[in-house]
DOTORVEX-466882 format. One record per residue (C-alpha): residue in one letter; residue number from 0; x, y, z. Coordinates in nm, 3 decimals. Layout:
REM residues N
> rest | nr | x | y | z
> A | NUM | X | Y | Z
...
END
This chain:
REM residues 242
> rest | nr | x | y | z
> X | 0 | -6.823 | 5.297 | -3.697
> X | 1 | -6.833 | 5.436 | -3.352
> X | 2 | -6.599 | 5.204 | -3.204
> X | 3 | -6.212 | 5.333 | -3.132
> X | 4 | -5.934 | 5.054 | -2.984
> X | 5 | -5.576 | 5.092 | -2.877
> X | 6 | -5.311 | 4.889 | -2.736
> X | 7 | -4.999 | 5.124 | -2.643
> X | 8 | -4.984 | 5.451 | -2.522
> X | 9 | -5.153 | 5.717 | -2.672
> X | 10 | -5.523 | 5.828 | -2.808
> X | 11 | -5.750 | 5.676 | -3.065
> X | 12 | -6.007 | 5.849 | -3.166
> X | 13 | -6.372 | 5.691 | -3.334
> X | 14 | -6.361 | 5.921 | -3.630
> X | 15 | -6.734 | 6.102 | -3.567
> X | 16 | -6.820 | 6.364 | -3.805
> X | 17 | -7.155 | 6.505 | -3.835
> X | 18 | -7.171 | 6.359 | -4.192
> X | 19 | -7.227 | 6.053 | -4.077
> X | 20 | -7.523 | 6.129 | -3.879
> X | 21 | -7.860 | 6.163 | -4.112
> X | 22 | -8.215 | 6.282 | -3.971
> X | 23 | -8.460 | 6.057 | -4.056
> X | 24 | -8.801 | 6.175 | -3.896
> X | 25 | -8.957 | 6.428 | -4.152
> X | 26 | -9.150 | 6.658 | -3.834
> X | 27 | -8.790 | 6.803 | -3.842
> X | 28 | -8.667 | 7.015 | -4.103
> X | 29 | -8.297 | 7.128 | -4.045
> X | 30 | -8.129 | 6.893 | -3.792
> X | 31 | -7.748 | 7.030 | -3.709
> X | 32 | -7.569 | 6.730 | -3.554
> X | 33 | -7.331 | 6.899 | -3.314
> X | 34 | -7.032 | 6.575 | -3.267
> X | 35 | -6.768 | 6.559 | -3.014
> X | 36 | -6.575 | 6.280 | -3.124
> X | 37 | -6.498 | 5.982 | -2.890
> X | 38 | -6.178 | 5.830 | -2.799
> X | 39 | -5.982 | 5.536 | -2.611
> X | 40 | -5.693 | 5.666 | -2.475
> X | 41 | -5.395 | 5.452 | -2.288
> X | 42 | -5.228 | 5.608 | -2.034
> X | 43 | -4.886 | 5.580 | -1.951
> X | 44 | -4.712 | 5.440 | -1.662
> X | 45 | -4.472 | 5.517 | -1.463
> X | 46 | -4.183 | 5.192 | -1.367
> X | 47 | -3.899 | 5.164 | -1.165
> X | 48 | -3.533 | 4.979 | -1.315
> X | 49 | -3.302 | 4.882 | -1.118
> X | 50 | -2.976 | 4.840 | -1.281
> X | 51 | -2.646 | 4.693 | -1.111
> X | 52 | -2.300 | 4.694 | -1.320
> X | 53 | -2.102 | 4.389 | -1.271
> X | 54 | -1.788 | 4.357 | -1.021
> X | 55 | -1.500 | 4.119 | -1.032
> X | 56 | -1.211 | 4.087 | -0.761
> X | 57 | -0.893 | 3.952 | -0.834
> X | 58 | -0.563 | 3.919 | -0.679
> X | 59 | -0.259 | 4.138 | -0.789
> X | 60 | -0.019 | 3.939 | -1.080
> X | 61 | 0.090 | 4.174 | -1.251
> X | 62 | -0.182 | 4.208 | -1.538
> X | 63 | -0.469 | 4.388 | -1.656
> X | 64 | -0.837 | 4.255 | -1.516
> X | 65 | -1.144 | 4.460 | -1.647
> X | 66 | -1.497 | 4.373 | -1.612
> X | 67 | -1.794 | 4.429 | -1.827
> X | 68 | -2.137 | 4.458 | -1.834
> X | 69 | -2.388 | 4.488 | -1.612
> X | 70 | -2.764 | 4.340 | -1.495
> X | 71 | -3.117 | 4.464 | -1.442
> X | 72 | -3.180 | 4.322 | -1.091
> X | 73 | -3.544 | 4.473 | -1.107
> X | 74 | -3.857 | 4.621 | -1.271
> X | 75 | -4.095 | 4.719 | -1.117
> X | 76 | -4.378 | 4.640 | -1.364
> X | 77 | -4.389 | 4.334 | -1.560
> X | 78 | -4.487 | 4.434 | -1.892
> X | 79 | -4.160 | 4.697 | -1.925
> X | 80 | -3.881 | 4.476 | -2.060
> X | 81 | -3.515 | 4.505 | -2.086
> X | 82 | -3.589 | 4.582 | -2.490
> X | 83 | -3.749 | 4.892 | -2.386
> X | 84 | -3.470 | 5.081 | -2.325
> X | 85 | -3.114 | 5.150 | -2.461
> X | 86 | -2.809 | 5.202 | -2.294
> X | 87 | -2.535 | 5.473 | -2.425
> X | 88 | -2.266 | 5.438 | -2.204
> X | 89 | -1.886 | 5.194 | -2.205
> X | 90 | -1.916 | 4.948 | -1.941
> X | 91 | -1.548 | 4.852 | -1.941
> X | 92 | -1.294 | 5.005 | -1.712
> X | 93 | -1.012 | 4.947 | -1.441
> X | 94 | -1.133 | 5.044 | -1.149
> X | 95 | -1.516 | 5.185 | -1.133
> X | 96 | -1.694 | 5.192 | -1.471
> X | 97 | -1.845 | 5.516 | -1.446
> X | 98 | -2.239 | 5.367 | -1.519
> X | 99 | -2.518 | 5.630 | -1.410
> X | 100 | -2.884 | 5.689 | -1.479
> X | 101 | -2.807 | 5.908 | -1.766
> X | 102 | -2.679 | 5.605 | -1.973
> X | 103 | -3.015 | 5.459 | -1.977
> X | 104 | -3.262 | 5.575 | -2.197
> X | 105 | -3.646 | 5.466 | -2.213
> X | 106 | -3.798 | 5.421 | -2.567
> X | 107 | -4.133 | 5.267 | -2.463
> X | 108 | -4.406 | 5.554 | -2.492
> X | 109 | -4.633 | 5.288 | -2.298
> X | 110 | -4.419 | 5.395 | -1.993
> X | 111 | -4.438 | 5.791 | -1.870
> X | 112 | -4.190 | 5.781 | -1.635
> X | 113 | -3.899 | 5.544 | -1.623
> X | 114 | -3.680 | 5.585 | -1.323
> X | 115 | -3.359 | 5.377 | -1.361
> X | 116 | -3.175 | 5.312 | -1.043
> X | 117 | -2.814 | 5.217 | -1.093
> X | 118 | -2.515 | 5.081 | -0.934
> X | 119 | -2.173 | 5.123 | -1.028
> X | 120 | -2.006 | 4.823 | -1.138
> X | 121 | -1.653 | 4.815 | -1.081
> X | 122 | -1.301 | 4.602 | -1.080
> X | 123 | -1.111 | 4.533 | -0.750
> X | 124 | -0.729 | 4.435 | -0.733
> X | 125 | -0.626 | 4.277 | -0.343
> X | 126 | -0.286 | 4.292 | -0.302
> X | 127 | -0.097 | 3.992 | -0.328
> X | 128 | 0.065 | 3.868 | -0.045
> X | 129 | 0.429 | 3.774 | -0.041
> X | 130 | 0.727 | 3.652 | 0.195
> X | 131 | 1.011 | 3.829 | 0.165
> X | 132 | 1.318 | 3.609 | 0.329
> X | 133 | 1.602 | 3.842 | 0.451
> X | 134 | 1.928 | 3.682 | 0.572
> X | 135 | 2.199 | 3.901 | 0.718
> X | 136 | 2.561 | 3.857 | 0.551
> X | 137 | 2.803 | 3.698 | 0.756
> X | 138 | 3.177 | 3.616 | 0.812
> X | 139 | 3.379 | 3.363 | 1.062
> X | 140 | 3.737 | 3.521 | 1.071
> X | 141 | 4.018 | 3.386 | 1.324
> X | 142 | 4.154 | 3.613 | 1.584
> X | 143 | 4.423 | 3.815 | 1.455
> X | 144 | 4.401 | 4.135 | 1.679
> X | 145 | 4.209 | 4.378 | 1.418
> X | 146 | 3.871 | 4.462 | 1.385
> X | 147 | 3.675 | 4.229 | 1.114
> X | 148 | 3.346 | 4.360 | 0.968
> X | 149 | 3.053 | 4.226 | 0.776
> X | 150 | 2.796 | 4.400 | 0.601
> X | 151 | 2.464 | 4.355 | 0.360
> X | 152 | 2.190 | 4.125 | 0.351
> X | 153 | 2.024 | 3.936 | 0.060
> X | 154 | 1.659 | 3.950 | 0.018
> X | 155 | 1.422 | 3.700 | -0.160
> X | 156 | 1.086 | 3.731 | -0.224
> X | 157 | 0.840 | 3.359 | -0.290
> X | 158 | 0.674 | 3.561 | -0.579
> X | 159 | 0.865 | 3.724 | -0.909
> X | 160 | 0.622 | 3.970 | -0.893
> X | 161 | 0.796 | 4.133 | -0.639
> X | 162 | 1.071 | 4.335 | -0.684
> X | 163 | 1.324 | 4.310 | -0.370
> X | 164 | 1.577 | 4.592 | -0.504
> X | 165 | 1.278 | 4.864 | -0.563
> X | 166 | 1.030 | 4.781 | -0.312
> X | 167 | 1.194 | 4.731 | 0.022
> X | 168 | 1.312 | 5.054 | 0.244
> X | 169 | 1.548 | 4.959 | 0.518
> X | 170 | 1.540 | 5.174 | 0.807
> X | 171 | 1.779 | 4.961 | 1.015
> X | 172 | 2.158 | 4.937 | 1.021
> X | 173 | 2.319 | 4.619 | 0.811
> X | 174 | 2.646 | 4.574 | 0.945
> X | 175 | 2.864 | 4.378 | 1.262
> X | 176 | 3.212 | 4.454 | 1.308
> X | 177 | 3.399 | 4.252 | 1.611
> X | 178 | 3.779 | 4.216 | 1.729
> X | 179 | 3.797 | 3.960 | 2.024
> X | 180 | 3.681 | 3.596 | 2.025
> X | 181 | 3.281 | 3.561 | 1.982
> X | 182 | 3.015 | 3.674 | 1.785
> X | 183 | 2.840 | 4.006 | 1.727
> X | 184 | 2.553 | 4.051 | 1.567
> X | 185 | 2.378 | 4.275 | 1.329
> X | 186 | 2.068 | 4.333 | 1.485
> X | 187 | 1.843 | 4.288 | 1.203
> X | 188 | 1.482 | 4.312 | 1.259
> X | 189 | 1.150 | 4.265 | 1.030
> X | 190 | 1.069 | 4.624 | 1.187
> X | 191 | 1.291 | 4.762 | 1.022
> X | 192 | 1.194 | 4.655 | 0.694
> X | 193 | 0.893 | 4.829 | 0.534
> X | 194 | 0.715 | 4.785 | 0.181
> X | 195 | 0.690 | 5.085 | -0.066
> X | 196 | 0.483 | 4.899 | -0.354
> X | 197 | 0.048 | 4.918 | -0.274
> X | 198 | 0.011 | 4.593 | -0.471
> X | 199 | 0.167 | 4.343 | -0.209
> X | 200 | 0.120 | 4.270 | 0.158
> X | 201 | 0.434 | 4.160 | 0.260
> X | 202 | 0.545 | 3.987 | 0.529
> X | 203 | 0.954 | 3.986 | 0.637
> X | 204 | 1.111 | 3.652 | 0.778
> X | 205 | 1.478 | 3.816 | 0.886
> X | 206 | 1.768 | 3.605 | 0.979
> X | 207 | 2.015 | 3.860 | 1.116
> X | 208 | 2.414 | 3.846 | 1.001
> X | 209 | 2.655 | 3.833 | 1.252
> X | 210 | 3.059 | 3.846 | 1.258
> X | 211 | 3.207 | 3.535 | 1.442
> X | 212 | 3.609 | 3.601 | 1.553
> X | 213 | 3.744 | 3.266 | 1.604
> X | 214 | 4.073 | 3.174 | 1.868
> X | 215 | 4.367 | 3.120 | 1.666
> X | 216 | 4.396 | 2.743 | 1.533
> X | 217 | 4.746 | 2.700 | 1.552
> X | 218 | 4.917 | 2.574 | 1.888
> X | 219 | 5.108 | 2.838 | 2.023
> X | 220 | 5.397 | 2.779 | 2.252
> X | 221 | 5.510 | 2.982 | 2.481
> X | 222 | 5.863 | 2.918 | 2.611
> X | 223 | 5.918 | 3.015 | 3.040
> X | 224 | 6.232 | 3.064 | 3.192
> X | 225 | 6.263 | 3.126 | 3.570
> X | 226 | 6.524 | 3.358 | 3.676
> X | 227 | 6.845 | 3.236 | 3.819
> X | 228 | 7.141 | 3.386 | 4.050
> X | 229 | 7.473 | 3.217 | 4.200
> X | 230 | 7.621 | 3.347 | 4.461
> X | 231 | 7.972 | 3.204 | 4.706
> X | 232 | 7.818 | 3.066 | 4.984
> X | 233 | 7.808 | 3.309 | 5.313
> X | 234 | 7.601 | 3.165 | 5.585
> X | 235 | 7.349 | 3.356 | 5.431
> X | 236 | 7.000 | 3.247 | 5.324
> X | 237 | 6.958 | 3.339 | 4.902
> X | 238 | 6.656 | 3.366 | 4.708
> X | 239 | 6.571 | 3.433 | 4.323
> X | 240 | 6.242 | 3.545 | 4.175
> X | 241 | 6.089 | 3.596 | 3.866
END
C-alpha cells in the first residue's frame, strides 16, 4: 500500500520494500527494484505563550493576604492549548511569587519551539491609613507664688491596629511650667510627631497642653493706715505723710 498518513508531529513512512515490487514483462530477466521508501512527515511549529500570574492589592489589617494562580493571556497559534504544557512551579507567596519561563514546560511534540512569556504575579499590601489624636496634658492651678508644671500627652489612634506606645517618635518637648496669672503652653505640634511602623500612613491631629495659673479666689483685704503726728500748736504750719 503506497499510501503513508500522519496527524502530529513526526514521520510516517509507506513501508516500500522491493518485495513488493514483481516484474511482470518476460523480455526482462533479472529486474533489481532499487526502493527509496516514501514518507509524510509533519513538521513542527514553533508558538508563542504568554503567561501572566495573578495580583491582588489589599489594605494593611493586620493579616496574611496571598494570591494564587495565574492566566495564559495569549497563544499565539490556535491549535496549542493550555493542556499542552505543564507547569512545575508554587504560585503562592507574600509578596512576588517567583513565576518564570522555566516553570513551564511544553509536552506537545506538534510544537518545536514553545516560547513562554511570563509575568510575575504578585501580592500588594497599601498601608492603612490612620488618625492619630494627640491632646497635650493640662492643669488649671490658682496663684500661689511657685512655679506649677504639666507634662505628657495621651495619644489615640481611630484604628486598633495601630499601636500608639510603639509606633510614634516624639521629637518635640511635652511639658508647660508657669508661675504668674495666665496660661503657657506646650507647644505641641503634628511636626513633631513622626511614624516608625511602614504599614500605616498616619496623619496627627495635636491639641497642645497648656498650664493655666489662676488669681487667687479668695477676697483678700488689705487693711491701710495713714500716718499720724500731734504736735502743741506754734504758729507753725504741720504736715504728716505716709
Amino acid at each position: 500500500t503506497a499510501a503513508a498518513a500522519r496527524t502530529d508531529a513526526g514521520t510516517t513512512n509507506m513501508g516500500l520494500t522491493s518485495g513488493m515490487f514483481v516484474n511482470n514483462n518476460d523480455n526482462f530477466e533479472t529486474v533489481v527494484f532499487n526502493v527509496t521508501d516514501g514518507y509524510q512527515a509533519i513538521g513542527a511549529i514553533d508558538v508563542v505563550v504568554t503567561i501572566v500570574g495573578d495580583s491582588d492589592t489589599d489594605t494593611y489589617d493586620g493579616a496574611e493576604h496571598a494570591v494564587t494562580g495565574y492566566k495564559v493571556t495569549n497563544i499565539s497559534n490556535t491549535l496549542y492549548k493550555e493542556a499542552d504544557f505543564t507547569f512545575s512551579g508554587t504560585d503562592a507567596g507574600t509578596s512576588n511569587m517567583g513565576l518564570k519561563a522555566a516553570d513551564f514546560t511544553n509536552k506537545n511534540a506538534n510544537f518545536k519551539n514553545v516560547t513562554f512569556v511570563v509575568t510575575d504575579g504578585y501580592q500588594t499590601i497599601d498601608p492603612l491609613a490612620v488618625t492619630v489624636s494627640v491632646v497635650g496634658n493640662n492643669n488649671t492651678t490658682e496663684y500661689d507664688s511657685k512655679a506649677h508644671t504639666v507634662e505628657g500627652y495621651v495619644a489615640t489612634a481611630d484604628s486598633a491596629l495601630y499601636d500608639t506606645a510603639a509606633n510614634i517618635q516624639f521629637t518635640g518637648t511635652a511639658t508647660a511650667t508657669r508661675t504668674d496669672n495666665g496660661t503657657t503652653d506646650m507647644g505641641l505640634a503634628a511636626d513633631q510627631f513622626a511614624n516608625t511602623n511602614g504599614n500605616f500612613d498616619v496623619t496627627f491631629a495635636v491639641t497642645d497642653g497648656f498650664q493655666v495659673i489662676t488669681p487667687v479666689a479668695a477676697e483678700v483685704t488689705v487693711t491701710i493706715v495713714g500716718n499720724t503726728d500731734t504736735t502743741t500748736y506754734d504758729g507753725e504750719s504741720h504736715r504728716v505723710t505716709g
